[in-house]
C-alpha positions as CSV (number, residue, x, y, z in Angstrom):
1,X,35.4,-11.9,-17.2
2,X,37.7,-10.7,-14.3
3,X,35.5,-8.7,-11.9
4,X,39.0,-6.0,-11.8
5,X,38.9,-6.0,-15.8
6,X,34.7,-5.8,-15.8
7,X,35.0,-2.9,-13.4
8,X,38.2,-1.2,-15.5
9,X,36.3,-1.8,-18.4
10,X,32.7,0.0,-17.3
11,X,35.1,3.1,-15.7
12,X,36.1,3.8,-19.0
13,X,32.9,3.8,-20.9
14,X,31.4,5.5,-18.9
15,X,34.7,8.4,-19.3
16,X,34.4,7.9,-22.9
17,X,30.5,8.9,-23.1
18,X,31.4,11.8,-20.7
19,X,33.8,12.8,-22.7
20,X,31.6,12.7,-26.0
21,X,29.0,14.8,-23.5
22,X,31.6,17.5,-23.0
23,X,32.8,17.5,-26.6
24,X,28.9,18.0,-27.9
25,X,28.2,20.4,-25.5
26,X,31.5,22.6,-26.8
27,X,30.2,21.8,-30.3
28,X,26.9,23.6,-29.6
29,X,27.8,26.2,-27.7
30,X,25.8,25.5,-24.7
31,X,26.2,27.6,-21.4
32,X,27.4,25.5,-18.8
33,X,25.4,25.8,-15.3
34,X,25.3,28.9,-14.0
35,X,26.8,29.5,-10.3
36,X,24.4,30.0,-7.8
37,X,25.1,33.4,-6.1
38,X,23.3,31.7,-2.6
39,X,25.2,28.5,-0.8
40,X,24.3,25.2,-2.2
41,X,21.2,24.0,-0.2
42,X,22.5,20.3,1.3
43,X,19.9,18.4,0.0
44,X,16.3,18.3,-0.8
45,X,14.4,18.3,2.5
46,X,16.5,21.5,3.1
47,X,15.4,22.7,0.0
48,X,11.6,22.6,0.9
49,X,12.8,24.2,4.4
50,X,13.6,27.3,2.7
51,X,10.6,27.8,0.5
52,X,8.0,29.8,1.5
53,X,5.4,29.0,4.2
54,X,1.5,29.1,4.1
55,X,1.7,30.1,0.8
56,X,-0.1,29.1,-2.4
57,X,1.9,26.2,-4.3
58,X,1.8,24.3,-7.6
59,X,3.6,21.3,-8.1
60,X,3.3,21.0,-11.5
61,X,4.1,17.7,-13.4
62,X,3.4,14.9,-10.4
63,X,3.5,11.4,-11.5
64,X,4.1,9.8,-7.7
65,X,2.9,11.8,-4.2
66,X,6.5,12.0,-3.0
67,X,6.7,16.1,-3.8
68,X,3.5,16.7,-3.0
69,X,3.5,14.9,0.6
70,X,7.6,16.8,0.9
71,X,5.9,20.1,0.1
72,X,2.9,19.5,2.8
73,X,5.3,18.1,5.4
74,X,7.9,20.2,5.3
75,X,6.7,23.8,3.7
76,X,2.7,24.1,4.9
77,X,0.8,25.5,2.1
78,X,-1.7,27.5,2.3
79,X,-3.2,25.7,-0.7
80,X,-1.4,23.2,-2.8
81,X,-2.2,22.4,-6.8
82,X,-0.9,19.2,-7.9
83,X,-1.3,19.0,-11.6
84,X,-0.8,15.2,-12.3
85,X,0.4,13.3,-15.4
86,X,-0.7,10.1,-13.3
87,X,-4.2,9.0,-12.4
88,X,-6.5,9.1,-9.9
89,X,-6.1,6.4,-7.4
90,X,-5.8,5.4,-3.8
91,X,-2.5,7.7,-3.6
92,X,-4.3,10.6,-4.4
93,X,-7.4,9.7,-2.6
94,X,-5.9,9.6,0.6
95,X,-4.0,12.8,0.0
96,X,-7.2,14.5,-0.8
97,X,-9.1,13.0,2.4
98,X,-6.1,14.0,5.0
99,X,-5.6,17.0,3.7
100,X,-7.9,19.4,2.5
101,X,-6.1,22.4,1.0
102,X,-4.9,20.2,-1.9
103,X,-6.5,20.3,-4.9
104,X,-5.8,18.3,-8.0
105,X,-6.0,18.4,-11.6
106,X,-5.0,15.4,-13.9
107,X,-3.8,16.5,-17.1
108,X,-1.7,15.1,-20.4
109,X,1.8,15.1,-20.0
110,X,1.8,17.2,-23.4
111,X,-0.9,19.7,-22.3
112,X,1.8,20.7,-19.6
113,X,1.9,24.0,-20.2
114,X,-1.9,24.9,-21.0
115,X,-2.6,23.8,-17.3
116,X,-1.2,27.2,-16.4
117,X,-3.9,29.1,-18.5
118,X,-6.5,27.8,-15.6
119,X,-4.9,30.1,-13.5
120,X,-4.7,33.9,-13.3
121,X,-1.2,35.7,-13.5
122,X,0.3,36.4,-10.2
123,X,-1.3,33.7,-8.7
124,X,0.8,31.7,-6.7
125,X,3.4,32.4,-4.2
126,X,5.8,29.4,-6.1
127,X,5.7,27.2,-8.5
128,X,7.5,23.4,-8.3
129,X,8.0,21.9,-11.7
130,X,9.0,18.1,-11.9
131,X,7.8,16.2,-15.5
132,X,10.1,13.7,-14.4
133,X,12.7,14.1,-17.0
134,X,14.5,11.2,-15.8
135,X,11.7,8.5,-17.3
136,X,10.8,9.8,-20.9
137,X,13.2,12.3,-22.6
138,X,11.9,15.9,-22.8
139,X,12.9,18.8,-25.4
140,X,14.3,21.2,-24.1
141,X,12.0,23.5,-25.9
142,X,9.0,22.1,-24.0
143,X,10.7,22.4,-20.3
144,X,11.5,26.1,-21.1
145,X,7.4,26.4,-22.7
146,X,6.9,25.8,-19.5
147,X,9.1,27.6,-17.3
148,X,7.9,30.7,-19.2
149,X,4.1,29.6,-19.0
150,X,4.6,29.0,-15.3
151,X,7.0,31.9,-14.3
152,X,3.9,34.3,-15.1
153,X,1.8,32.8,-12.8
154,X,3.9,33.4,-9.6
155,X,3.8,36.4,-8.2
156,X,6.1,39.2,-7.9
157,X,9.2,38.1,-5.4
158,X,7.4,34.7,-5.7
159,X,9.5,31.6,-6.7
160,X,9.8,29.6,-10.0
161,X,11.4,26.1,-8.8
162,X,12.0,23.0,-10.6
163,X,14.1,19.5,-10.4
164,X,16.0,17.3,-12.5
165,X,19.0,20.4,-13.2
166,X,21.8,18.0,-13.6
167,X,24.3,17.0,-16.5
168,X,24.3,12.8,-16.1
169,X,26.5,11.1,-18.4
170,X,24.9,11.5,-21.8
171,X,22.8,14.5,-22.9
172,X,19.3,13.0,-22.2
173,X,18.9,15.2,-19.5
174,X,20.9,17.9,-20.4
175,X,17.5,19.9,-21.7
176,X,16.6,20.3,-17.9
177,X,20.1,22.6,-17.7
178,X,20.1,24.3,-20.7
179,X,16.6,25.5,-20.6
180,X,16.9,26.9,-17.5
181,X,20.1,28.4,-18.2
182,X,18.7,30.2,-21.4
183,X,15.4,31.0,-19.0
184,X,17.9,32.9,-16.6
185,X,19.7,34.9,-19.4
186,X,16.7,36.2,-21.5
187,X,15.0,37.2,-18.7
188,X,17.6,38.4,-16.6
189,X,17.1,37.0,-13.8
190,X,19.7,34.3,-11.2
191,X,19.3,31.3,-9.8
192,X,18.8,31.9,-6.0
193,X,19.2,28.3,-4.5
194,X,20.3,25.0,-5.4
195,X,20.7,21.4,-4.1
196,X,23.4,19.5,-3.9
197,X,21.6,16.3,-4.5
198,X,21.9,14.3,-7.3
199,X,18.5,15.3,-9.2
200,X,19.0,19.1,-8.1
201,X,16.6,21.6,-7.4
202,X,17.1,25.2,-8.5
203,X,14.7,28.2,-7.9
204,X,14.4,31.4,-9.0
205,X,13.2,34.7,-7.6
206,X,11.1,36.6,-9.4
207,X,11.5,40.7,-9.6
C-alpha cells in the first residue's frame, strides 16, 4: 500500500471512531468535562509541585513505583500509603528500605474500595487515585465507588486527586471523565487543578 494512502487511510478511522465517540456521548447524555476554574497545570511534575507538602498521602491503586517515587520526590510526605494491585518485589523492597515513611498495603484490584475502610475518616491530607484505567477497562461505577469511598477519608480542605481524566478515541476510558464529572455535581464541589498532559490529573478540594 502507498505509505500517503496508508496514512490517509488510518486519519480517517481514527475521525470516524471519534466521531462515533461524540455521537454516543450526545446519545447518553453525558456531561462533557467540566472547566477548571484554576489554570491548567503544564504537566505532571508540576502537578505534584502544587500538592501539599509534609502531609499524609495515599496513592491508591499502584501497579508500578512511578507515582509513588513522583510523590516522594517531588511533594515530601509526611507519611505515604501505597495501596498496590501489584506484588511485593524488589521495587517495593527498595522503596521501603530508602524510605521509611512509606508504608504499603497489597490488595485486589476489586477490593479497591474496602482498602479505605482501614482507615479513619479525615485521615489524610490527599488522596492520589490511579487503577490504571488505561490497561483493563473499568466501570465507571467502580471509579466513582471509589472516589466517594476515598473522598471521606481526606480531610476537610484536603485533596481528592486522581489520573487517567481524558476522552481517547473510543469510550474505554471515558468512565474516568464521567465519574468524576457526576462526583463534582452531586456533591457540589469543582475541580481545582488540572494537567495538561495526556493522561491528566484533576483534583479536588474538599469543603
Amino acid at each position: 500500500m502507498d505509505v500517503k494512502l496508508y496514512f490517509l487511510s488510518s486519519f480517517l478511522f481514527l475521525l470516524s471512531q471519534q466521531i462515533s465517540c461524540l455521537n454516543e456521548i450526545d446519545k447518553k447524555n453525558i456531561k462533557l468535562p467540566i472547566e477548571s476554574p484554576t489554570p491548567w497545570i503544564k504537566s505532571k511534575v508540576e502537578f505534584w509541585k502544587e500538592m501539599p507538602k509534609n502531609s499524609i498521602v495515599a496513592e491508591v491503586g499502584s501497579l508500578t513505583m512511578e507515582n509513588a517515587e513522583e510523590i516522594l520526590l517531588y511533594c515530601k510526605p509526611k507519611h505515604l500509603y501505597v495501596v498496590s494491585f501489584g506484588k511485593n518485589n524488589s521495587s517495593y523492597s527498595y522503596i521501603c528500605e530508602n524510605n521509611a515513611q512509606v508504608t504499603f498495603i497489597f490488595i485486589e484490584k476489586k477490593k479497591s474500595g474496602e482498602a479505605a475502610n482501614l482507615f479513619e475518616n479525615n485521615f489524610f491530607d490527599w488522596v492520589y487515585i490511579d487503577p490504571s484505567f488505561r490497561y483493563r477497562p473499568v466501570k465507571y461505577k467502580i471509579i466513582k465507588r471509589d472516589l466517594n469511598n476515598w473522598f471521606d477519608k481526606v480531610r476537610p480542605h484536603g485533596i481528592l486527586a486522581g489520573h487517567d481524566y481524558v476522552i481517547p478515541i473510543g469510550l474505554r476510558r471515558f468512565s474516568v471523565v464521567r465519574a468524576v464529572n457526576e462526583f463534582v455535581l452531586e456533591r457540589k464541589l469543582e475541580i481545582s487543578f488540572l494537567s495538561t498532559d495526556y493522561w491528566a490529573s484533576f483534583a479536588i478540594m474538599k469543603k
